[in-house]
Structures are given as structure tokens and as C-alpha cells.
C-alpha positions as CSV (number, residue, x, y, z in Angstrom):
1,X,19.0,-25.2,-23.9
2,X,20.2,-28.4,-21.9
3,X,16.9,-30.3,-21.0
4,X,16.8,-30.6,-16.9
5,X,17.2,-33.3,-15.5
6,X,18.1,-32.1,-11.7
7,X,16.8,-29.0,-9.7
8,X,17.5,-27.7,-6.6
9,X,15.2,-26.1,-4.2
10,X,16.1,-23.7,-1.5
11,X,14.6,-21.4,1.0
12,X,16.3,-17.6,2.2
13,X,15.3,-14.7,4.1
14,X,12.6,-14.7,6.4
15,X,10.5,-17.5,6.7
16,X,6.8,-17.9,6.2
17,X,3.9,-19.9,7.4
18,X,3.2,-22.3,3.7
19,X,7.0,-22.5,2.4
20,X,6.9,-26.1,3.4
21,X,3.8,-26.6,1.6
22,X,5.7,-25.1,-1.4
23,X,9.2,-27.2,-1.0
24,X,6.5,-30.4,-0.8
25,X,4.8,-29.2,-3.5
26,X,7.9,-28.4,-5.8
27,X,9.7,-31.8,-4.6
28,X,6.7,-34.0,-5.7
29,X,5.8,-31.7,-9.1
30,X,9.6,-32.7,-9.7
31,X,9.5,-36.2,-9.2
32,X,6.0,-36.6,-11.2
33,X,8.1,-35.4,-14.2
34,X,11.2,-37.6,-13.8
35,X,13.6,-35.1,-12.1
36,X,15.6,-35.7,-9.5
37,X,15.4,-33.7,-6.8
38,X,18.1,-31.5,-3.8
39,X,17.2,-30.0,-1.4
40,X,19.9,-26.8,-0.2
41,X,20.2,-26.2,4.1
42,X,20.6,-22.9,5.0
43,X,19.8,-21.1,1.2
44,X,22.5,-19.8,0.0
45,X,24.8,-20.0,2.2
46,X,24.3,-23.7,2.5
47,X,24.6,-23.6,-1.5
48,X,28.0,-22.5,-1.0
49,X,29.3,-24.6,2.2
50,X,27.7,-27.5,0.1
51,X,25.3,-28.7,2.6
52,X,22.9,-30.6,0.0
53,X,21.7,-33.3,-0.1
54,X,18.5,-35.9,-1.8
55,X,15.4,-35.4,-1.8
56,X,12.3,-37.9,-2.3
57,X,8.5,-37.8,-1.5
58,X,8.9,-39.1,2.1
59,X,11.2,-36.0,2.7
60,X,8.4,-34.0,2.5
61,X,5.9,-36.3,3.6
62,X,3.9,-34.5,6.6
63,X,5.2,-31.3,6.4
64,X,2.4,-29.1,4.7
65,X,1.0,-28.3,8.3
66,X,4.4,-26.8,9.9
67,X,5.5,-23.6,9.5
68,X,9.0,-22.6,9.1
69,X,11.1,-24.3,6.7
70,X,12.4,-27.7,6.7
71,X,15.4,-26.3,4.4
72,X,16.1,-23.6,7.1
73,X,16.9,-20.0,5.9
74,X,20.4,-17.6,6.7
75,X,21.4,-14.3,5.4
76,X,24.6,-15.0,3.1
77,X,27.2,-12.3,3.3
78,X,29.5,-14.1,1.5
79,X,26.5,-14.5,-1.5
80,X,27.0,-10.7,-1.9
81,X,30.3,-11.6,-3.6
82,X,31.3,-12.6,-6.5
83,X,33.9,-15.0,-5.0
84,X,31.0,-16.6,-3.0
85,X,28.7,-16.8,-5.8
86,X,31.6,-18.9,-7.7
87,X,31.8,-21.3,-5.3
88,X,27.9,-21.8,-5.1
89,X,28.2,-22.6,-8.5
90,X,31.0,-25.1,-8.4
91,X,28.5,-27.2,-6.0
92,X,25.7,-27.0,-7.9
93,X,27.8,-28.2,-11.0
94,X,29.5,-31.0,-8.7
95,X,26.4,-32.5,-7.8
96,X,25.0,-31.8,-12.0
97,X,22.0,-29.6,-10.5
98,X,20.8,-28.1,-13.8
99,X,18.5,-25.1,-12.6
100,X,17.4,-23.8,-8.9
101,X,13.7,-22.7,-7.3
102,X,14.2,-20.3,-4.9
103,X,11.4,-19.2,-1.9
104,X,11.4,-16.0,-0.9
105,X,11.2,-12.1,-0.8
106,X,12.8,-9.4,-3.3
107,X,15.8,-10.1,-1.0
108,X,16.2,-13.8,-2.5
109,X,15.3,-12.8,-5.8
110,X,17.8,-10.4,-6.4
111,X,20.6,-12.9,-5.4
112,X,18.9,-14.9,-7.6
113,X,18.8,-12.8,-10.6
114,X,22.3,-12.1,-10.1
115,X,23.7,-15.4,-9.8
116,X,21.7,-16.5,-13.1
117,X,22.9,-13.6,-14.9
118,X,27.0,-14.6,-14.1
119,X,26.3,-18.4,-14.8
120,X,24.0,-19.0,-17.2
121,X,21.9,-21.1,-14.4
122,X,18.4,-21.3,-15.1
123,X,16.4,-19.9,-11.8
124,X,12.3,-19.6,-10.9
125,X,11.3,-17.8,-8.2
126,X,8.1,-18.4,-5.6
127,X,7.5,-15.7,-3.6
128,X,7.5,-16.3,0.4
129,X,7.0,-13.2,2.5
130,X,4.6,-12.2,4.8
131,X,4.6,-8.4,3.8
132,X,3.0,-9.6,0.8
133,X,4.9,-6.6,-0.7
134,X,6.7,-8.4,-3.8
135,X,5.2,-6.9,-7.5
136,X,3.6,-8.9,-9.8
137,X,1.4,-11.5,-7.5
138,X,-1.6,-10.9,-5.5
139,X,-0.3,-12.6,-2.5
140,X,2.8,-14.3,-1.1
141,X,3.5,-17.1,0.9
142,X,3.0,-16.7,4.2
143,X,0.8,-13.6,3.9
144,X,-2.7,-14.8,5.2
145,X,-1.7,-16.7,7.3
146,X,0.2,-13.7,9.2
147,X,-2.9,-11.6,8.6
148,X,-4.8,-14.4,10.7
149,X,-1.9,-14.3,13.1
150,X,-2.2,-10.6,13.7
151,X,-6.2,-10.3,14.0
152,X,-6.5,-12.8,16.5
153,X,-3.9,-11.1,18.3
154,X,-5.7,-7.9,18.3
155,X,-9.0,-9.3,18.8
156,X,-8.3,-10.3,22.2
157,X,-6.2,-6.7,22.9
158,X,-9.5,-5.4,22.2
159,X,-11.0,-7.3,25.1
160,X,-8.7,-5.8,28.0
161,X,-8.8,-2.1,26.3
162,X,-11.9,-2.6,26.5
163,X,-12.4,-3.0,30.0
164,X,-10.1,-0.7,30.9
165,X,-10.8,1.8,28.4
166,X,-7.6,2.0,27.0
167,X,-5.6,3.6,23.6
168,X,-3.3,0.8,22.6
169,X,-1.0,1.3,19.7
170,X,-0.1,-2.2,18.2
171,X,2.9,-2.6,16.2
172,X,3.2,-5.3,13.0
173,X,5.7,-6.5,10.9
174,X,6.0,-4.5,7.9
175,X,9.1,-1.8,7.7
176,X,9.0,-0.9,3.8
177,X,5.0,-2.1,3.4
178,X,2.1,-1.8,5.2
179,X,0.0,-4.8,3.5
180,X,-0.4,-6.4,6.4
181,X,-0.8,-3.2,8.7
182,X,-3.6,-1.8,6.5
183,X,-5.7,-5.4,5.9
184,X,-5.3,-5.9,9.6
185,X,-6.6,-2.9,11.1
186,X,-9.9,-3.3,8.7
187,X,-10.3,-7.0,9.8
188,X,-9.9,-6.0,12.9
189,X,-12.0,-2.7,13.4
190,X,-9.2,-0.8,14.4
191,X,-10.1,2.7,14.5
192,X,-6.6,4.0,12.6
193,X,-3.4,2.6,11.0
194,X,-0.1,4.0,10.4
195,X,1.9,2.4,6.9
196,X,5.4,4.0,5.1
197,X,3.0,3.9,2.6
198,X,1.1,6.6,3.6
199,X,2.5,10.0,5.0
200,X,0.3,10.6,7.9
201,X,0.6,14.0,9.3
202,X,0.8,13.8,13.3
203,X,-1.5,16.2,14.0
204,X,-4.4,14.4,12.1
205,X,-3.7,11.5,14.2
206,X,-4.1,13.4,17.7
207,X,-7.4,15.5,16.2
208,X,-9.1,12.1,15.4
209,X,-8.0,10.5,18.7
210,X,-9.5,13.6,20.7
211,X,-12.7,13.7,18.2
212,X,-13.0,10.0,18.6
213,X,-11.5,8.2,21.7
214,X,-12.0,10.6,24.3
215,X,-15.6,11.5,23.3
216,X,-17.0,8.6,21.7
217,X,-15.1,5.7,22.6
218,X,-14.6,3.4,25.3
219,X,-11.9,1.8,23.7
220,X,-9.3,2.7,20.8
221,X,-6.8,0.5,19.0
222,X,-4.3,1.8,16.0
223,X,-2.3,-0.6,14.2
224,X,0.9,0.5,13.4
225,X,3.7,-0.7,10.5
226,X,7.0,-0.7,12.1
227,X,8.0,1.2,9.1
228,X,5.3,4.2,9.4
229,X,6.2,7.6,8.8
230,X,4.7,9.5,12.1
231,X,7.3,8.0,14.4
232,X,8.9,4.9,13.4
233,X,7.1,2.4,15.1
234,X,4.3,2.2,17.8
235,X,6.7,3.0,20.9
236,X,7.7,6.3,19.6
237,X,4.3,7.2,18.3
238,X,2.7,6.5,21.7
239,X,5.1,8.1,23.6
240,X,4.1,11.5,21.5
241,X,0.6,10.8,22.4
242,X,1.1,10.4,26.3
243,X,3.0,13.6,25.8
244,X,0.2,15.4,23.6
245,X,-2.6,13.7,25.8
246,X,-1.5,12.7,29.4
247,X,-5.4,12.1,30.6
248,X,-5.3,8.7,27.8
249,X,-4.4,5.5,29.2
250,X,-2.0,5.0,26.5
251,X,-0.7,0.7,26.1
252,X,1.6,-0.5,23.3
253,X,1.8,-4.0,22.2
254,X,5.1,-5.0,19.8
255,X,3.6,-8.6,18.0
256,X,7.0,-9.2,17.0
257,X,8.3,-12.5,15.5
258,X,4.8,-14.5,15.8
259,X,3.6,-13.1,12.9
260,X,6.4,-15.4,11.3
261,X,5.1,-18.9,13.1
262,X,2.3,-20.9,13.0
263,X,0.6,-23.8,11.1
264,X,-0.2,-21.9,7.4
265,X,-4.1,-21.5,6.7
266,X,-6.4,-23.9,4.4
267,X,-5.7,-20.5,1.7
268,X,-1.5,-20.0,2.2
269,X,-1.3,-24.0,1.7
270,X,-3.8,-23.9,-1.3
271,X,-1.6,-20.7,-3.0
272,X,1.9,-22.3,-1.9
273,X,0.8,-26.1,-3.5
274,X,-0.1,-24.2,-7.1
275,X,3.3,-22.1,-7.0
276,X,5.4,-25.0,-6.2
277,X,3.9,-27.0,-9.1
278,X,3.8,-24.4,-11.4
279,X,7.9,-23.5,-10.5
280,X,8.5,-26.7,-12.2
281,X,6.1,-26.5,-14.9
282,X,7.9,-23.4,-15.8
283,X,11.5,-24.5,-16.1
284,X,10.1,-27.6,-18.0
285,X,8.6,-25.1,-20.2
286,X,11.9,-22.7,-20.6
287,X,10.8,-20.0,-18.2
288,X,14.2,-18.8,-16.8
289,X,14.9,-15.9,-14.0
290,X,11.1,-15.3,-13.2
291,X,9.0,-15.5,-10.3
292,X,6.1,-17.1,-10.2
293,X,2.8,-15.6,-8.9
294,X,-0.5,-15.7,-9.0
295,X,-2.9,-12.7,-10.7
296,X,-6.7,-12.3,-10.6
297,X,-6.2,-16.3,-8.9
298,X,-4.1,-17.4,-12.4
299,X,-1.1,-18.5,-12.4
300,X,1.5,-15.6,-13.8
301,X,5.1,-15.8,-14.2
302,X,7.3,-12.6,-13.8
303,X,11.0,-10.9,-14.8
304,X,12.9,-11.1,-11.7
305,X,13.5,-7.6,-12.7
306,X,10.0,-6.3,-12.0
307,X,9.3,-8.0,-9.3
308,X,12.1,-6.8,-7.1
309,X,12.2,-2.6,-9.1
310,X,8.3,-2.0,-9.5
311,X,6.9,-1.0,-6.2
312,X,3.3,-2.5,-5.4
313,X,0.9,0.0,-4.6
314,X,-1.4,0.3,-1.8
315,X,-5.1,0.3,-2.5
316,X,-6.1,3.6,-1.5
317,X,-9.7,2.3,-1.2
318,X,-8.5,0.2,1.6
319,X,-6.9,3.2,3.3
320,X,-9.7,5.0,3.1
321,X,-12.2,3.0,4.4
322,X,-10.3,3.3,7.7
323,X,-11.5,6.4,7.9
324,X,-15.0,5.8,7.1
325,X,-15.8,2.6,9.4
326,X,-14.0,4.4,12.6
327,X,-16.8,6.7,12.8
């Protein structure tokens, strides 16, 4: 193989608190080995409108607080396509960019994989997503401090249903994983959650909220994924209940797009430093079309293919201590 001399970094998808952490952290593990460095606005897309341009250590000086992404994300359309996908290659071969790191979710890494496969360019992979829901890494970018995001949110729901002893059903980010659903409602003492994961009957969920909220509880919150199985998000769900139980005092709450924002904890900046490094330790070391993740806290480095076909499981001993602390 070609020894590398240039990389390219981009971000795609949806951002996440900590992928400017990674970008400085793959920029400067660059430059400590001699590469030069690009940096690609816009991902993809900007790979093909060939908005790139250099990158040194004061480009990402002071950046490993933000959130976002100072390489901005889009959705490509016109990566789906072959035709597109030959014009990203024509820029990175104009500007003699030998191999790409990518941040992102399965979403990113399948463009990836693809792209690699029809031109022989060497790609590595560092997982940024929130859902945490990517195979082959204990945790993503992005994914604690989104968990942090959400608790504090809820904490302080929790002090008006409270007072006015109310049900609230509060919805998270999380249509194909409940990750963040599930670790959210335990941090947070919620008395149920609802995850796609998990196919919660209905009628369990109104049982326990008339065997629990109306007779024990002056208060009840239930976290829900957008992507839950009883009815597609909190609004729907609560609406059954109001239906089912018009004495509750039923509230919903839709976080929404906070999650995303926010300065990244002491733990995402930590996680996104050692990815970024080890991205370029790996293409220095011939790893090609793998993402890179961390396992048991060590560093791993996986197929593209498995990270974006396997499906990571739930823990069902997390699920079921829902059940056993909302007693």
C-alpha cells in the first residue's frame, strides 16, 4: 500500500456534543506524525462540492469545549449515487488526500464503506452518535453527554409533577434505540420507560400506572423513545392514557433537539481525544474500512460491516431493574 501522507477528516449526520474534541484530536495525532492535514465542510456533500480546505493546530485550538461541529454536517443525496461518489473522489485525488476519518453514526459509515469499496480509498471510522446504538464500541461520541442532557432535564420535571401531582410522559431522542431512553429513566428514577427495543404490551403500562401512581404516588414520570412500540412516541401514548384514565393529570414533555447541544462532559471529551488519536494510529498501521471503538475501555477497531449489520443489544438487566426500583 501507498504510505499516507495526507488525510482528510470529515463530520456527517447528526452532530454530537465531543466531535470537536475528536476532529482536534485527529488534526493534532496527524500532525504529531508528519501528515498533512484537510478538513471537509459539510461531510460529504462538501467532499463533493469541494469545499476543503487546511488544517493546522490553531484550527482546532479551543474547540474541545463546544459542541457541534466545526466541520458542519448535511445529509448528501447526491453521495447515494454513484455519479456523486465519483466526483468526491476526483477532489480528494486533486488535492492528493490519501485516506479519510469519518465521524459519525451507521449512517456515515455505510457511505463510507461504500465509497472505499468503489475506490480503493483507505477510510477509519469514529463513531459520533448520541443513541449510542452503533455495534462494536461501548459508547459513542456524544452519548453521555446527551444522557447528562436528558437527566437534568427530567430532574427538574420532577419538581413541578411533583407539586402538582402530575403523570408526565417525556419523550427522548432515540427512534431505532432506546440507549439513552433506558439509562435515563434509571438515572433519573423514572418509574417506567418505553424503547423499540422492547415490546411493551399497553395494558401492562396502564395496570402499573393504576397499581402505582394513583395509589402510591404523588408523582409519576415515564421516559419514552420516540421509536417505542406502544404508541410511537410520548404524545400518542399519553393521549391513550387520558383516554384509559381521565381522573390523571396527564403532561408530556418533547426534549427534542437539546439533547444534540451542549459543552461535551469531562467523560465524552476523554473517549472522543483517544478515538481521534487512535483513527490515525490505525491508518498508519494499515487498518482500512474500520471503525474505531472502545471495548471494556480499550481501544478496538471494527469491519465497517459489523458495525453498521450487527444490532447491539439492550441489557435486559437494565430493563429490568425499572421494574424493581419503581416499587
Amino acid at each position: 500500500m501507498s504510505p499516507i501522507k495526507k488525510i482528510a477528516l470529515l463530520t456527517s449526520g447528526g452532530d454530537a456534543p465531543g466531535m470537536n474534541a475528536a476532529i482536534r484530536a485527529a488534526v493534532r495525532g496527524a500532525l504529531y506524525h508528519k501528515l498533512e492535514v484537510m478538513g471537509i465542510i459539510r461531510g460529504y456533500q462538501g467532499l463533493i462540492e469541494d469545499d476543503i480546505e487546511p488544517m493546522d493546530s490553531k484550527s482546532v485550538s479551543n474547540i474541545i469545549q463546544r459542541g457541534g461541529t466545526i466541520l458542519k454536517s448535511a445529509r448528501s443525496k447526491e453521495f447515494l449515487t454513484p455519479e456523486g461518489r465519483v466526483l468526491a473522489y476526483q477532489n480528494l485525488k486533486k488535492h492528493g488526500i490519501d485516506a479519510l476519518v469519518v465521524i459519525g453514526g451507521d449512517g456515515t459509515f455505510t457511505g463510507a464503506s461504500i465509497f472505499s469499496s468503489e475506490h480503493n480509498v483507505p477510510v477509519i471510522g469514529i463513531p459520533g452518535t448520541i443513541d449510542n446504538d452503533l455495534y462494536g464500541t461501548d459508547y459513542t461520541i456524544g452519548y453521555d453527554t446527551a444522557l447528562n442532557t436528558v437527566i437534568d432535564a427530567v430532574d427538574k420535571i420532577r419538581d413541578t409533577a411533583s407539586a402538582h401531582s402530575r403523570l408526565f410522559f417525556i419523550e427522548v431522542m432515540g427512534r431505532d434505540a432506546g440507549f439513552l431512553a433506558l439509562r435515563s429513566a434509571i438515572a433519573s428514577g423514572a418509574e417506567a420507560v418505553l424503547i423499540p427495543e422492547v415490546n411493551t404490551n399497553y395494558q401492562k403500562l396502564s395496570e402499573f400506572l393504576s397499581n402505582s401512581y394513583k395509589k402510591q404516588k404523588s408523582s409519576s414520570i415515564v421516559i419514552v423513545a420516540e421509536g417505542d412500540k406502544v404508541g410511537g412516541g410520548a404524545l400518542r401514548t399519553a393521549e391513550k392514557v387520558r383516554e384509559d384514565h381521565p381522573d390523571y393529570d396527564v403532561r408530556v414533555t418533547i426534549l427534542g433537539h437539546i439533547q444534540r447541544g451542549g459543552s461535551p462532559t469531562a467523560y465524552d471529551r476523554v473517549t472522543a481525544s483517544r478515538l481521534g488519536v487512535a483513527a490515525i494510529t490505525g491508518l498508519l498501521e494499515n487498518k482500512r474500512n474500520v471503525m474505531v471503538g472502545l471495548v471494556n475501555d480499550e481501544i478496538v477497531y471494527v469491519p465497517f460491516e459489523d458495525a453498521i449489520k450487527n444490532k447491539k443489544p439492550i441489557k435486559q438487566e437494565l430493563f429490568s431493574l425499572i421494574d424493581i426500583l419503581s416499587i
